[in-house]
VEXDREN-2710 file (C-alpha; in Angstrom, 1 decimal):
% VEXDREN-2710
k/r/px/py/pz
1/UNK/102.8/96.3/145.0
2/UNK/104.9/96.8/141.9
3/UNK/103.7/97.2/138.5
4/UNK/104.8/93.9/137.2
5/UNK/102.1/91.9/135.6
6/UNK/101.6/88.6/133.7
7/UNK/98.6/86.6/131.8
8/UNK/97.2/83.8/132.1
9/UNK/97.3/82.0/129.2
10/UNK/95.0/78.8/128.5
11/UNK/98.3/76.2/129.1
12/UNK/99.0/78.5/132.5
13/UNK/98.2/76.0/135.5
14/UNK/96.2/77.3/138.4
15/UNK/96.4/74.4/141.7
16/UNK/94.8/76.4/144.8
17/UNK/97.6/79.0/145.7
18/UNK/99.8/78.0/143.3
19/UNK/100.3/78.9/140.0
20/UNK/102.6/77.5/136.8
21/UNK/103.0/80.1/134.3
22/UNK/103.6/79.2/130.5
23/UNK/106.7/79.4/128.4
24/UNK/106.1/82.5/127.1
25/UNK/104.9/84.6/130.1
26/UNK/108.2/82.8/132.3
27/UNK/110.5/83.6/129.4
28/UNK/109.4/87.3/129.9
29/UNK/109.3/87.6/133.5
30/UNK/112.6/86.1/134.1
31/UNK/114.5/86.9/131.3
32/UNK/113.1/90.0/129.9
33/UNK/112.2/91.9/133.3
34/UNK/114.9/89.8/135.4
35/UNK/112.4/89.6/138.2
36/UNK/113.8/86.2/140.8
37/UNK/111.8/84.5/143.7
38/UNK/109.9/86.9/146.2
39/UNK/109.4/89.6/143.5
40/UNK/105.5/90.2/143.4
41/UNK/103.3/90.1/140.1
42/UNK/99.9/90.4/139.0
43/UNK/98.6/87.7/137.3
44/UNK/95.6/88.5/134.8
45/UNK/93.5/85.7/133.3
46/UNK/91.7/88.3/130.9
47/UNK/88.3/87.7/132.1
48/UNK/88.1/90.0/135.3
49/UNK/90.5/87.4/137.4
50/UNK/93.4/89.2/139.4
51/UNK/95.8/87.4/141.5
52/UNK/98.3/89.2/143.6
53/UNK/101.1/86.9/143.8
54/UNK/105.2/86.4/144.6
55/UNK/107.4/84.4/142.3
56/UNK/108.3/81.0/144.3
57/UNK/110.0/79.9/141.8
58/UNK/111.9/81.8/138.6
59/UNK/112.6/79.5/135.6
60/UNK/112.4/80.6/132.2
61/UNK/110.3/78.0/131.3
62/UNK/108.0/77.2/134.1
63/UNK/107.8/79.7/136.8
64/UNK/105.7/79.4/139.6
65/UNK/104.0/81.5/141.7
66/UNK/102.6/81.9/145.2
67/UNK/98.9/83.6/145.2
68/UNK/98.3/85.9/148.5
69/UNK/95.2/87.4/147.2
70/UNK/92.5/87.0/144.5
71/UNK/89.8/89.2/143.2
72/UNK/86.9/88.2/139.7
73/UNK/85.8/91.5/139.1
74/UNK/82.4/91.8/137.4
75/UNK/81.9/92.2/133.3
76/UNK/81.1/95.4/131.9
77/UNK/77.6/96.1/132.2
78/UNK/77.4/98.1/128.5
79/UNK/79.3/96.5/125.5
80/UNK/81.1/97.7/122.7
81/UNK/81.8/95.7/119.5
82/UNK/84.2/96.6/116.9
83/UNK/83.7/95.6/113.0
84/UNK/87.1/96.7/111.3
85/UNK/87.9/96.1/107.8
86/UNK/91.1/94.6/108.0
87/UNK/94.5/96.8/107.7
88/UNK/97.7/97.2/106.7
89/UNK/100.0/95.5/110.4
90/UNK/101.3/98.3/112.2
91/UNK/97.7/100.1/111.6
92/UNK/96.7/96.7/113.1
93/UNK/98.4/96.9/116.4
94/UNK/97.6/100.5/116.8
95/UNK/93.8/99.5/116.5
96/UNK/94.4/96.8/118.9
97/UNK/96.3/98.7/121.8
98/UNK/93.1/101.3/121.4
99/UNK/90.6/98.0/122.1
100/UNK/92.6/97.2/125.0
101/UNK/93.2/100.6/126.5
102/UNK/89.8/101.9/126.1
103/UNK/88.2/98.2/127.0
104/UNK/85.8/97.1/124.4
105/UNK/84.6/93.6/124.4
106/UNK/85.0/92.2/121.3
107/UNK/86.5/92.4/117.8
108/UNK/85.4/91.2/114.7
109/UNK/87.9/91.6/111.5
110/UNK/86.6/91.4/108.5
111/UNK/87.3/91.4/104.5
112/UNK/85.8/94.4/102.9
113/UNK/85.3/94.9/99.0
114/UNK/88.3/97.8/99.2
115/UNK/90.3/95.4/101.2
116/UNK/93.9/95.9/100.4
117/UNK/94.6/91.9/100.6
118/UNK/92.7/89.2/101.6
119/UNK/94.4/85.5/103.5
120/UNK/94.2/82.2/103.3
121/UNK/93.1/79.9/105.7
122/UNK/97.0/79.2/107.1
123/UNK/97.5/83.4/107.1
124/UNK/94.2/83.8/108.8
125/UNK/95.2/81.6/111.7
126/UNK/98.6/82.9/111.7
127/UNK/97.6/86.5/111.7
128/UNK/94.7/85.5/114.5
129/UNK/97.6/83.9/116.6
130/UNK/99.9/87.6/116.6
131/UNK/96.6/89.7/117.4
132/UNK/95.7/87.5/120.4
133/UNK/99.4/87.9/121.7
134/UNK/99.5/91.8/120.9
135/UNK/95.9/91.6/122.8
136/UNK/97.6/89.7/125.9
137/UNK/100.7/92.0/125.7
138/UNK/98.7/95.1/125.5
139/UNK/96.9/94.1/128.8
140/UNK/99.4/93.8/130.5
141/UNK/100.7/97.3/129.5
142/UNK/97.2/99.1/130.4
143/UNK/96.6/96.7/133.2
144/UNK/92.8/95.9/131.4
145/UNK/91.6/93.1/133.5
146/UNK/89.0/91.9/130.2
147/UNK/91.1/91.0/126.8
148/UNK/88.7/91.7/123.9
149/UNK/87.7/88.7/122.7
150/UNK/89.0/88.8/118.5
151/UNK/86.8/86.6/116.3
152/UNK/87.9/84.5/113.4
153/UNK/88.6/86.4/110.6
154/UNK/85.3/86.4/108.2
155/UNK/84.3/88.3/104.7
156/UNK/81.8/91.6/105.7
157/UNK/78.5/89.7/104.2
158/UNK/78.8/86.7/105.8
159/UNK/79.3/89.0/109.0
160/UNK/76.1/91.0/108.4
161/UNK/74.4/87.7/107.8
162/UNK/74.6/86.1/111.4
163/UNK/71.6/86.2/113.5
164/UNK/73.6/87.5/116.6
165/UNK/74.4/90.9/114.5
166/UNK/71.2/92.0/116.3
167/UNK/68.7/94.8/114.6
168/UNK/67.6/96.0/118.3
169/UNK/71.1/97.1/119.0
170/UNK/72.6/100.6/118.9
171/UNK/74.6/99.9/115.5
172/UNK/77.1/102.8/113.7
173/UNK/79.4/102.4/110.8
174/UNK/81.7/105.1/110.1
175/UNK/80.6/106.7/107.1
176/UNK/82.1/109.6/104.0
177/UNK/79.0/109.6/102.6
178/UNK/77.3/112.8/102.2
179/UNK/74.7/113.5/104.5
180/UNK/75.8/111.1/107.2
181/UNK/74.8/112.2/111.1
182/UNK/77.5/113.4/113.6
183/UNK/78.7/110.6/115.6
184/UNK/77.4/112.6/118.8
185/UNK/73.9/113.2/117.6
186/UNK/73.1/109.6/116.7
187/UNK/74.6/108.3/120.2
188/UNK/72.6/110.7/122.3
189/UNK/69.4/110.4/120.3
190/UNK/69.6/106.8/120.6
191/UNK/71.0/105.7/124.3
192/UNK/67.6/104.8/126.2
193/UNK/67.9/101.2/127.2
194/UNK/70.5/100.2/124.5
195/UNK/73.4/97.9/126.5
196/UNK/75.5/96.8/123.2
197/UNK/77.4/98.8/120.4
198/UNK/78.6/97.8/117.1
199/UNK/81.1/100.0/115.2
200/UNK/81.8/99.3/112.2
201/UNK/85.2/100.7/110.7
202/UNK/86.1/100.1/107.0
203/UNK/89.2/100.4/105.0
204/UNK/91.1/103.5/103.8
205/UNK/89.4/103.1/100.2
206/UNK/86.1/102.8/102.3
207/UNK/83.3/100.6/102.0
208/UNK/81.5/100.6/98.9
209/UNK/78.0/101.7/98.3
210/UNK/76.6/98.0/98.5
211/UNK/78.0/97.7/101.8
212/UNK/76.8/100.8/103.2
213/UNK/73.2/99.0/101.8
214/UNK/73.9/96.5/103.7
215/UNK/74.8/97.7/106.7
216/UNK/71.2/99.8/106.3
217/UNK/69.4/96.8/106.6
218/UNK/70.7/95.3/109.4
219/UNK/70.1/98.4/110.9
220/UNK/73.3/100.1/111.0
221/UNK/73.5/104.0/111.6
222/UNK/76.0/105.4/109.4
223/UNK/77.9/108.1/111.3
224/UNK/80.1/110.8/110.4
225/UNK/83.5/111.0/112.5
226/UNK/85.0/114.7/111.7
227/UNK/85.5/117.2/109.0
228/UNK/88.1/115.4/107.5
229/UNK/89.1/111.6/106.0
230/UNK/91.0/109.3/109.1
231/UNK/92.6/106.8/108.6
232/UNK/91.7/103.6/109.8
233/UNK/93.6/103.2/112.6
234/UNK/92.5/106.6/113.7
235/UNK/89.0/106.2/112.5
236/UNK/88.6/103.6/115.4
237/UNK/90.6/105.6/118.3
238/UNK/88.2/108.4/117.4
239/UNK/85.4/106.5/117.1
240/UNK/85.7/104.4/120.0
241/UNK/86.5/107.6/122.3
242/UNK/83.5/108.8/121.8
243/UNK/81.6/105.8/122.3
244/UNK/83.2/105.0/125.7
245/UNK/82.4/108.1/126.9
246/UNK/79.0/108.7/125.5
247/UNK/78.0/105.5/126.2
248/UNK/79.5/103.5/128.8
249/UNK/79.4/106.6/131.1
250/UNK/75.9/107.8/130.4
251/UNK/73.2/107.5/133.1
252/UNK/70.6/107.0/130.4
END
């Protein structure tokens, strides 16, 4: 079947067979791509869902289609949770193509005492709003069948504060601090049993030394990434690489 492929947004309509696509994802199959009735798609709900479908019927605002087969494929069994101070935009949007490509599970932005900027309450929601899309966008792209979830935006210490940010999990922040452990070593000496990750990324000024007391006591490895300073944005492709691999493709 052809690589074309849509989402499932919530306000997407699913009625047996049939399905009524959103605005959005009509707009861009029938006036971005041009596809008309009979074409087939891939519909992905982001949560392991795929439906193998033909258009019925193109509009640009409500497109239907015709479901021939379905498939829920099961959630990662290992987890991987991203803490990333939040960046400049277009650092942004590489970070989030690298969640989506490399399929983590969840991302949690946060505002850092090097922060560059920091929103309001209206900019929070606004900025939430364009990472979802570049999250549903993406997917469609890499063909990931799981969207990341992408938490509310909150301040680092009320982050490191929740219960849920669990001490018995294998937890790494990024670190420039001398004496921090190679990224490698601290994965492979700590992989028995372990079936979550947090990473922690911070900002290009770093997190400061109260922060990196924090992030001690909760429990938090702090890991060194290379012989030289990343950027953010690069930080967490590196980072994340070596988790997948390590990690979610270890037999431990």
């Amino acid at each position: 079947m052809a690589g074309y492929k849509t989402f499932l947004r919530p306000s997407s309509i699913i009625e047996g067979n049939k399905i009524i696509l959103d605005r959005d994802e009509s707009h861009h199959l029938c006036r971005v791509l041009r596809l008309k009735a009979n074409d087939p798609v891939q519909a992905l709900d982001g949560r392991g869902g795929v439906y193998w479908s033909k258009i019925v019927s193109a509009d640009i605002k409500r497109t239907e289609l015709w479901v021939e087969k379905q498939e829920r494929l099961n959630e990662p069994k290992k987890r991987i949770n991203l803490i990333i101070s939040v960046p400049k935009q277009k650092a942004m949007d590489q970070i989030l193509k690298a969640c989506v490509e490399i399929g983590i599970q969840k991302i949690q932005p946060v505002f850092s005492e090097h922060s560059a900027f920091i929103f309001d309450a209206k900019q929070s929601k606004e900025k939430l709003d364009k990472w979802n899309s570049a999250i549903i966008e993406s997917c469609k792209q890499s063909g990931c069948f799981f969207a990341p979830e992408i938490a509310p935006i909150c301040k680092l210490e009320d982050y490191l504060k929740q219960p849920e940010t669990a001490l018995d999990n294998l937890s790494l922040v990024a670190s420039l601090q001398e004496g921090s452990a190679s990224i490698h070593e601290v994965i492979q000496g700590n992989l028995i049993k372990q079936t979550e990750v947090h990473l922690a990324v911070g900002p290009e000024g770093d997190f400061s030394e109260r922060e990196y007391l924090a992030f001690k006591d909760k429990g938090f490895h702090a890991v060194r990434l290379g012989k030289n300073v990343l950027r953010s944005d690069t930080a967490v492709t590196y980072s994340l690489s070596v988790v997948d691999q390590m990690f979610c493709f270890s037999n431990c």
